[in-house]
N, C-alpha and C positions, 0 to 999 in steps of 0.2 A: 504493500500500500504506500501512496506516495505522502513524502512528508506533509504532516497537517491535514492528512484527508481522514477523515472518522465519520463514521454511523452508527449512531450508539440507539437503541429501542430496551423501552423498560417499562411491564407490565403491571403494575400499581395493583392491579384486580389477586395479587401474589403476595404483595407485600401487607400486613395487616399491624403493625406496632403499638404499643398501648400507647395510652396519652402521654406517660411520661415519659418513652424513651421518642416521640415524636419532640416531642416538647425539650428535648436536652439537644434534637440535632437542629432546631431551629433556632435554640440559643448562643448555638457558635457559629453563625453567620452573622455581616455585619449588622448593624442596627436599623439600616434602611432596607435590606431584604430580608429583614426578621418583620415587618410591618407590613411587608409585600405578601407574605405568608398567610398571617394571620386576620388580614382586612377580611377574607371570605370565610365565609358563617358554616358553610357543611364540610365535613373533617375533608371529602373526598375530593374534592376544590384543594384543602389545603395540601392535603397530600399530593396534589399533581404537582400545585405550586412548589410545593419546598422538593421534591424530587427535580424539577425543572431547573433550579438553582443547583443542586448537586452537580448536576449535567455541566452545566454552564463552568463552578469553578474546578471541575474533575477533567473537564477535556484540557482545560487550560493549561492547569497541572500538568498533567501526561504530554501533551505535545508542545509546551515551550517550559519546562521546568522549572516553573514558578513555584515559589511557598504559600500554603493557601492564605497565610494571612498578610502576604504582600501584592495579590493578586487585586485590581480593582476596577469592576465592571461598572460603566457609566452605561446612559440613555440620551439619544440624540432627542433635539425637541420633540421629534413624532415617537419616539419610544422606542425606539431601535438598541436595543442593549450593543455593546462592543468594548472591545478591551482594550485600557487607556494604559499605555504603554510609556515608563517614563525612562526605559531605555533602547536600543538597538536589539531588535530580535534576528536572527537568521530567516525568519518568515514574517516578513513588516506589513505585510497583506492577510496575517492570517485573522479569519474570521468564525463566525456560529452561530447558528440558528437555532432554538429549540423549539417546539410544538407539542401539545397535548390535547386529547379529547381524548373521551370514552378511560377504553383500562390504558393507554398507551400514551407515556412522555417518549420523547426522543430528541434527538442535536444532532446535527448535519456542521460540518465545519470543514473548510476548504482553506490554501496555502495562499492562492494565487484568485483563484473567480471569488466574484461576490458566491453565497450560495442560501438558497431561500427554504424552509420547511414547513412543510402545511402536514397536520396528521387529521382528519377528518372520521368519527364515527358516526354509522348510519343509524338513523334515528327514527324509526316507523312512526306515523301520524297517530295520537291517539282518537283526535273526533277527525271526521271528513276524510276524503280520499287523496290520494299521495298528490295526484294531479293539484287537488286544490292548495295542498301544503305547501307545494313546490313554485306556486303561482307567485305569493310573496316575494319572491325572489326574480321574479323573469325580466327585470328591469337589468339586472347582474351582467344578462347573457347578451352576447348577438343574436341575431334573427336565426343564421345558421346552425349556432348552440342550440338554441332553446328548439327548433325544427328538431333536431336528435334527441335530446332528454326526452321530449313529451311522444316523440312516437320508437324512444329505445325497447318497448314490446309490457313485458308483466310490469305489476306497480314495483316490486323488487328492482327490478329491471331500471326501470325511471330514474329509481331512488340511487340506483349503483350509477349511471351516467351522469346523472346532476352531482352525485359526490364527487367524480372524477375531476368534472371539470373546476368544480368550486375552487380544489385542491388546487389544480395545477394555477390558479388564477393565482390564489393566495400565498403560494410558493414564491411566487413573483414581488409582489408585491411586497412579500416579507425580504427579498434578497435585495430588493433596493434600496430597503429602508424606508416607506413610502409610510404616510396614516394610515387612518381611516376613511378620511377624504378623497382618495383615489378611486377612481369612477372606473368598476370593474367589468362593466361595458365595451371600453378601451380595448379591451384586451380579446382577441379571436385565436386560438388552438385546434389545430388540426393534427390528423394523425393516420397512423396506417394500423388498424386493430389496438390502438392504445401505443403501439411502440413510432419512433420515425417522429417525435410529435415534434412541433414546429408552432411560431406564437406569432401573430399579426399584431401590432400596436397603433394604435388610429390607422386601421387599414393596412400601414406597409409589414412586410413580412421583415425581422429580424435575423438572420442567420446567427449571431452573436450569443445565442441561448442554446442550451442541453437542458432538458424535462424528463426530468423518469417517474415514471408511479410504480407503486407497490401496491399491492391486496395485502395486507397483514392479517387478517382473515376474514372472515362471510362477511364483519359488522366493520371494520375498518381498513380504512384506505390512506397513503402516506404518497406526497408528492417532492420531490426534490427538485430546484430550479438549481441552475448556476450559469452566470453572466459575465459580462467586463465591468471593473470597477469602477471605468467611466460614467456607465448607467445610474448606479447610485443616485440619490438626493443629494442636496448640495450639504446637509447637516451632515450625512453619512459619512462622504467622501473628504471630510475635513478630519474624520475618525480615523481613515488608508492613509499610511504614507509610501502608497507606490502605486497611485491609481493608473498613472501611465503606463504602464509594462510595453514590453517587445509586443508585436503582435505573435511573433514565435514565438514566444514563450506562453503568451496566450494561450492560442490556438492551443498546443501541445498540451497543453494542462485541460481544456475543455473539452477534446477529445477523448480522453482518456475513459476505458470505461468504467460504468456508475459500480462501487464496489458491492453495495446492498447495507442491509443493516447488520448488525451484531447486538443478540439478545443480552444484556446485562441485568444483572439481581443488584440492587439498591446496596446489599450486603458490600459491595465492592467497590464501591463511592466512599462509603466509611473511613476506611484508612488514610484518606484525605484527611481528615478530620480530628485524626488522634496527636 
């Protein structure tokens, strides 16, 4: 695996800790992602959350050899977490993503591309039918999307293509660093059976992008983007100090293929911590 590339996946529906040994790993983070934690009222919120922050200073750890208590993760105006760096690393571009729904947190983290994580759980309608469910959201899609979701065949069906695309949208969006303000409209994906995918942005087609999905199983789906760090927001790309890269080296690093994730037990974050 090339330097700084990691997929890390971690199944929270596995992990079940009593309050107080949650409550001792929440106390040795800093004081501003201990409040990040605990703002959400049902344990299983928190526990996404404080697992998602493991993620974050555990990859760190592992691939630029920092100590966790000199490690220090900031947020650009729009929220875009990234690692403030207050020396020379041998990877000055490296970055991470984390994502959670459902049983599943995960981090996606690249050397050289931006790179973006969307982890999506499918979520069946309790009142009304998937079509109507799904209708909230059709403003999201292009004409061409939203033509495939609503005639992808069973309501299963619907609900598995509309997660697809949601993800790959958010992937995006997450690797640039963008808000919530981002009009996800904008954005058109195409594809050859889910592989080959490729992303239009106001209409023109971008080459500049690699897309992979995951199935993690029947109920959840995981999208991975990676880009040029020119792309970024302009808050984002004050975070890179080598937004400019070669195009060689670029390229070569975007190419490369998507390695998949790697299942991790929370057990193994730990030792960060001791």
């Amino acid at each position: 695996m090339e330097d700084g590339v990691r997929r890390w996946l971690i199944d929270i529906s596995q992990w079940n800790p009593s309050q107080d040994q949650f409550s001792s790993l929440v106390s040795r983070l800093p004081p501003h992602e201990q409040a990040a934690v605990t703002r959400f009222i049902k344990f299983e919120d928190r526990k996404r959350a404080l697992v998602s922050r493991l993620l974050q200073y555990t990859i760190v750890h592992e691939v630029l050899g920092i100590p966790f208590g000199k490690i220090i993760l900031d947020r650009t105006i729009e929220g875009k977490p990234y690692l403030n760096l207050e020396r020379d690393f041998l990877l000055p571009n490296f970055n991470f993503n984390a994502s959670h729904h459902g049983n599943y947190v995960g981090i996606a983290s690249e050397s050289v591309c931006l790179v973006g994580l969307d982890i999506f759980s499918l979520v069946v309608p309790q009142q009304g039918t998937t079509l109507e469910f799904i209708q909230n959201f059709s403003s999201y899609f292009t004409v061409l999307e939203w033509k495939k979701i609503v005639n992808a065949g069973t309501s299963d069906e619907i609900l598995a293509e509309f997660c697809r695309y949601w993800c790959l949208k958010e992937a995006y969006v997450k690797a640039i660093g963008a808000g919530l303000g981002f009009g996800l409209h904008r954005l058109e994906f195409h594809h050859t059976n889910w592989t080959h995918i490729s992303i239009r942005i106001d209409g023109v087609e971008s080459r500049e992008w690699r897309f992979c999905l995951f199935e993690l199983d029947k109920r959840h789906w995981a999208s991975v983007a990676k880009g040029h760090p020119r792309k970024a927001v302009e808050s984002y790309q004050r975070a890179l100090t080598h937004v400019d890269i070669e195009d060689e080296e670029y390229w070569k690093r975007l190419c490369l293929p998507e390695p998949g994730f790697t299942l991790r037990a929370v057990e193994q974050l730990l030792p960060l911590l001791n």
